[in-house]
C-alpha positions in Angstrom: 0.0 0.0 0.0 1.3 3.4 -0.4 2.3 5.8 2.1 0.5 9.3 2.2 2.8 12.3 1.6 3.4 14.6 4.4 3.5 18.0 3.4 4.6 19.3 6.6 3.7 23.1 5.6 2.6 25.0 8.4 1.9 28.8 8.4 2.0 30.8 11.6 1.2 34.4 12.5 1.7 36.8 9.7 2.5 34.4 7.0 -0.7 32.5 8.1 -2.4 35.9 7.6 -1.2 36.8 4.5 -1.5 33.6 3.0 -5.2 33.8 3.8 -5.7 37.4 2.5 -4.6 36.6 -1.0 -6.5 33.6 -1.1 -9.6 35.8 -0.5 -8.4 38.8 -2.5 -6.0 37.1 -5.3 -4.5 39.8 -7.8 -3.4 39.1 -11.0 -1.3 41.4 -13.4 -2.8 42.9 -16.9 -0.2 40.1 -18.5 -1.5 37.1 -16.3 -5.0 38.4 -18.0 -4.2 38.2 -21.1 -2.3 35.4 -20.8 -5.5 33.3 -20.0 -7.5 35.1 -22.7 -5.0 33.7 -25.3 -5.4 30.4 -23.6 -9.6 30.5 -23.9 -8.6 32.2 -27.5 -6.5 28.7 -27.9 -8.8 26.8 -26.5 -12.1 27.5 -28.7 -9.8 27.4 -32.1 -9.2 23.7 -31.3 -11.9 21.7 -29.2 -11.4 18.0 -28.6 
């Protein structure tokens, strides 16, 4: 049987805090936008 990986990650105090602010606030750059549009763009131009 295999063994479950550990990730042994935890976050304390301010990391904990900020960790948990940009997971309910994420930003993302005009680039990382338009990187995903060109993706979808992608994306639609050749379906499975």
């Amino acid at each position: 049987m295999v063994k479950p990986i550990e990730l042994g990650l935890i976050l304390e105090g301010k990391d904990a805090e900020e960790f948990w602010k940009n997971e309910k606030n994420p930003k993302v750059t005009e680039k990382q936008v338009e990187m995903f549009r060109e993706a979808m763009r992608l994306y639609k131009a050749h379906p499975f």
